[in-house]
MARBA-3410 file (N, C-alpha, C, O; in Angstrom, 1 decimal):
76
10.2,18.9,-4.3,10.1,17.5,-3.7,8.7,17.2,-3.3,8.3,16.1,-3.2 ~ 8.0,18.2,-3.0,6.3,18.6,-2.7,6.0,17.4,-4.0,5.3,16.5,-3.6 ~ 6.3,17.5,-5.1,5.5,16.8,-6.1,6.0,15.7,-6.4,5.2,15.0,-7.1 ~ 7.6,15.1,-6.1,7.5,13.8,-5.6,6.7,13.1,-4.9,6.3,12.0,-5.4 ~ 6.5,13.3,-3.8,6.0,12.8,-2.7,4.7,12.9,-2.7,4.1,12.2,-1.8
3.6,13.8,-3.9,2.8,13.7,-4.1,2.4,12.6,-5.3,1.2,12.2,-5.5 ~ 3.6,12.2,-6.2,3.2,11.4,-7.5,2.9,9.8,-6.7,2.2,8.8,-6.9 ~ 4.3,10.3,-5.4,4.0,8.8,-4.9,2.9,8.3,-4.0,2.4,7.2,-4.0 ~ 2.5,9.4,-3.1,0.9,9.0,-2.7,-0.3,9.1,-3.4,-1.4,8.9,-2.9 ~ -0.2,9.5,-4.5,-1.2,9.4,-5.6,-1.4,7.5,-6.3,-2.4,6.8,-6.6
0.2,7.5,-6.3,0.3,6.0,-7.1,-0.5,5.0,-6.1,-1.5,4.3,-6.3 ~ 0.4,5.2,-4.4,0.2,4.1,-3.5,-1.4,4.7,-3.7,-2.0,3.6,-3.3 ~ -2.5,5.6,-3.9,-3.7,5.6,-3.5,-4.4,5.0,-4.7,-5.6,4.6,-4.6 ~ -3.6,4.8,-5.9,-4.6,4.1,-7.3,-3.8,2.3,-7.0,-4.5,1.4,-7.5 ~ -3.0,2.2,-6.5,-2.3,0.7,-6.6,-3.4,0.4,-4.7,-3.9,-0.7,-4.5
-3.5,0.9,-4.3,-4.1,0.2,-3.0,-5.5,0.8,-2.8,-5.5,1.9,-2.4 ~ -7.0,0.2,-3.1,-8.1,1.2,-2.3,-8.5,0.0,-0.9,-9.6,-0.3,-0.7 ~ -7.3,-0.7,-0.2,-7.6,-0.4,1.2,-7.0,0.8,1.7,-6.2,1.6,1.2 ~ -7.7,0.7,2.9,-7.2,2.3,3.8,-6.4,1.9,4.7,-6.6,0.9,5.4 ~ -5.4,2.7,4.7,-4.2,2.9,6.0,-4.6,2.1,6.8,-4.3,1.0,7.0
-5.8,3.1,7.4,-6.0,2.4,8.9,-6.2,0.3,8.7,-6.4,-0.4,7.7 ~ -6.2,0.2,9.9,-6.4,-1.1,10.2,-7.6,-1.8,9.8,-7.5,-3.0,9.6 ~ -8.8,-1.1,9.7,-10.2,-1.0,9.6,-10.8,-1.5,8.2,-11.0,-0.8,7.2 ~ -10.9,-3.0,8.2,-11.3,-3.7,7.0,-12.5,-2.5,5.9,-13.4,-1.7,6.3 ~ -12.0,-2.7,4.5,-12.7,-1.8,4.1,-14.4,-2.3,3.6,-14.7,-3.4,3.1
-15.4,-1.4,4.0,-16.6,-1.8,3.7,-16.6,-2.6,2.3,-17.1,-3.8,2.1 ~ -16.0,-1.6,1.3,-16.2,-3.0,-0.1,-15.2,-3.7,-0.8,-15.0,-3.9,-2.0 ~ -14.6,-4.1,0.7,-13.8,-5.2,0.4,-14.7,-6.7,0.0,-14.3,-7.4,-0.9 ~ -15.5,-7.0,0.6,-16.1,-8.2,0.0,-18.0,-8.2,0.0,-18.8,-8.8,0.7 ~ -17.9,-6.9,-1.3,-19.0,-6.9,-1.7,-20.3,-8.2,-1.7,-21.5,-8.1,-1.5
-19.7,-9.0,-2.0,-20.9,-10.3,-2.0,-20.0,-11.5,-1.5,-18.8,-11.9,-1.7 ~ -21.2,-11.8,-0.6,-20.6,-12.6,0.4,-20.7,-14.4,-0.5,-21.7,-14.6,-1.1 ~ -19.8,-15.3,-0.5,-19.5,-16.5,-1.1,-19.8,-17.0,0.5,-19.7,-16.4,1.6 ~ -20.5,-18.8,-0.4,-20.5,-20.0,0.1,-19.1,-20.4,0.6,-18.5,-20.8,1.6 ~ -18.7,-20.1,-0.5,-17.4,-20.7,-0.3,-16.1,-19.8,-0.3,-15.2,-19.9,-1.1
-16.1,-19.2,0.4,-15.3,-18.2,1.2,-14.1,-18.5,1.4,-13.4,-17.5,1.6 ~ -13.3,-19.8,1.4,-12.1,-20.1,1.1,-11.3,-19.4,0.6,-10.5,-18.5,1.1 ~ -11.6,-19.9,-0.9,-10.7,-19.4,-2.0,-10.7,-18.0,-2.1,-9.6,-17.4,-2.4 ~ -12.2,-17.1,-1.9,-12.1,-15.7,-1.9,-11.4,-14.9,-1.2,-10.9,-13.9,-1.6 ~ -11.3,-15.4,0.2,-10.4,-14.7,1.1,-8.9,-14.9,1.0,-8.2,-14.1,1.6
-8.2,-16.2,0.1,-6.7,-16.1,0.1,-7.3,-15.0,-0.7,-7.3,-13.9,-0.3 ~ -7.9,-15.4,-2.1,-7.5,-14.6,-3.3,-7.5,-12.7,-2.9,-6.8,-11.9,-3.5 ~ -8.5,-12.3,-1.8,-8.1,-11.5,-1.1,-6.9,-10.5,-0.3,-6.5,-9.4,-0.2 ~ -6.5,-11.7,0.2,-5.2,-11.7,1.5,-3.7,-11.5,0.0,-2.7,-10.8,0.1 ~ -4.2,-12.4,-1.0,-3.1,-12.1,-1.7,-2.9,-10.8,-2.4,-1.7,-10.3,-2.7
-4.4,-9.9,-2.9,-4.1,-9.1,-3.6,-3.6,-8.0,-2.5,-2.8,-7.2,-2.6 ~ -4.4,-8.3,-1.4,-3.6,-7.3,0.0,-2.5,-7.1,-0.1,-2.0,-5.9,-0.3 ~ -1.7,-8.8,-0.1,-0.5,-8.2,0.6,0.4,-8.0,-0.5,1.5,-7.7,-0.2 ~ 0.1,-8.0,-2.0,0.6,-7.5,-3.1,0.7,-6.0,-3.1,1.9,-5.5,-3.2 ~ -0.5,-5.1,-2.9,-0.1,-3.9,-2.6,0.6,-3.2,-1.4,1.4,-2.2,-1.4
0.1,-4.2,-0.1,1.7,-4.2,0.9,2.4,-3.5,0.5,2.7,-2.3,0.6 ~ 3.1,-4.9,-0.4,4.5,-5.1,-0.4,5.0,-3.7,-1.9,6.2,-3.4,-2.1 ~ 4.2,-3.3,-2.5,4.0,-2.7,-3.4,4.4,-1.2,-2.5,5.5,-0.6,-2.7 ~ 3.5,-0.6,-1.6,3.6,0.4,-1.1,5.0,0.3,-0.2,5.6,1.3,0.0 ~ 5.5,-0.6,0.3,6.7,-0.8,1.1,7.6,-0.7,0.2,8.5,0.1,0.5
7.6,-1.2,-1.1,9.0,-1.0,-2.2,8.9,0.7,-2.3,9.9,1.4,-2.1 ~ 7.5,1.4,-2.7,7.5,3.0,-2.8,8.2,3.4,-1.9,9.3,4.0,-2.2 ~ 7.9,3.3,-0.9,8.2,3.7,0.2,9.7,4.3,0.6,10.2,5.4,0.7 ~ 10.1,3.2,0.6,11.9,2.7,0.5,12.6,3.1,0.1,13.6,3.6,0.5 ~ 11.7,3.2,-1.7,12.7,4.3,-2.8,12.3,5.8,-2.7,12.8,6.5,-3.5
11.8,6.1,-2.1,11.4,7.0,-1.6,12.0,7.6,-0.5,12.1,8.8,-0.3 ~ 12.4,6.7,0.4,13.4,7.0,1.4,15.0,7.3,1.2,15.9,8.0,1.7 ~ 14.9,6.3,0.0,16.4,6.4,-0.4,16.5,7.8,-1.0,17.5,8.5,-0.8 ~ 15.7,8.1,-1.6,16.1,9.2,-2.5,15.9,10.2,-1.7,16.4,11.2,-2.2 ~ 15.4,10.5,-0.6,15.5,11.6,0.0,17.0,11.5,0.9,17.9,12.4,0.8
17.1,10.7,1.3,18.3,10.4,1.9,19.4,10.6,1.5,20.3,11.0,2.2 ~ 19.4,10.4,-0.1,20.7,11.0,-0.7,20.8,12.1,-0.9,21.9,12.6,-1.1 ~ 19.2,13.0,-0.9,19.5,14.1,-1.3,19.6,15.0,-0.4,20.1,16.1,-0.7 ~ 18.8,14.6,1.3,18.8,16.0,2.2,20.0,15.2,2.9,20.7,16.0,3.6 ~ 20.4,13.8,3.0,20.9,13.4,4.4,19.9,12.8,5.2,20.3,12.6,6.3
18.7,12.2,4.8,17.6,11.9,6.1,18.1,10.9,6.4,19.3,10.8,6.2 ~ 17.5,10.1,6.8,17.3,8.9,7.1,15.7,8.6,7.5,15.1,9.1,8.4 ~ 15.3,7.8,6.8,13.9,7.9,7.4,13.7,6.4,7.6,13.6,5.9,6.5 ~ 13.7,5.5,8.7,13.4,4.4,9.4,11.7,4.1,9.2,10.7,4.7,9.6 ~ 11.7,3.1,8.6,10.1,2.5,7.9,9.8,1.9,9.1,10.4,0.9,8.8
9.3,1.6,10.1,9.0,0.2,11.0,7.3,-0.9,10.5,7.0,-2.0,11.1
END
């Protein structure tokens, strides 16, 4: 199960290079725009696309341990 749980933090680390932490990433916005609008949704969207990307891993990931030891593992 060691190499499940490693295929899937390998994926979430090629599908997301923000970091865990809370701490905006230095190259996240390599060159700074005039017009910073549109960069920053286009930003915020690709964010919360890997979000929601790592929350779906996650899940199925919980499910399937769950069926197989009994866990339960609660995401908050």
């Amino acid at each position: 199960y060691g190499l499940l749980l490693g295929a899937v933090v390998i994926t979430v680390g090629c599908e997301s290079s923000v970091p865990k932490s809370r701490r905006p990433s230095p190259s996240a916005d390599p060159t700074p725009t005039h017009d910073g609008g549109p960069h920053l949704t286009r930003l915020l969207q690709l964010h919360l696309r890997q979000l929601e990307t790592t929350r779906v891993l996650f899940s199925e990931l919980s499910r399937r341990l769950s069926q197989q030891h009994r866990l339960r593992i609660v995401l908050r």
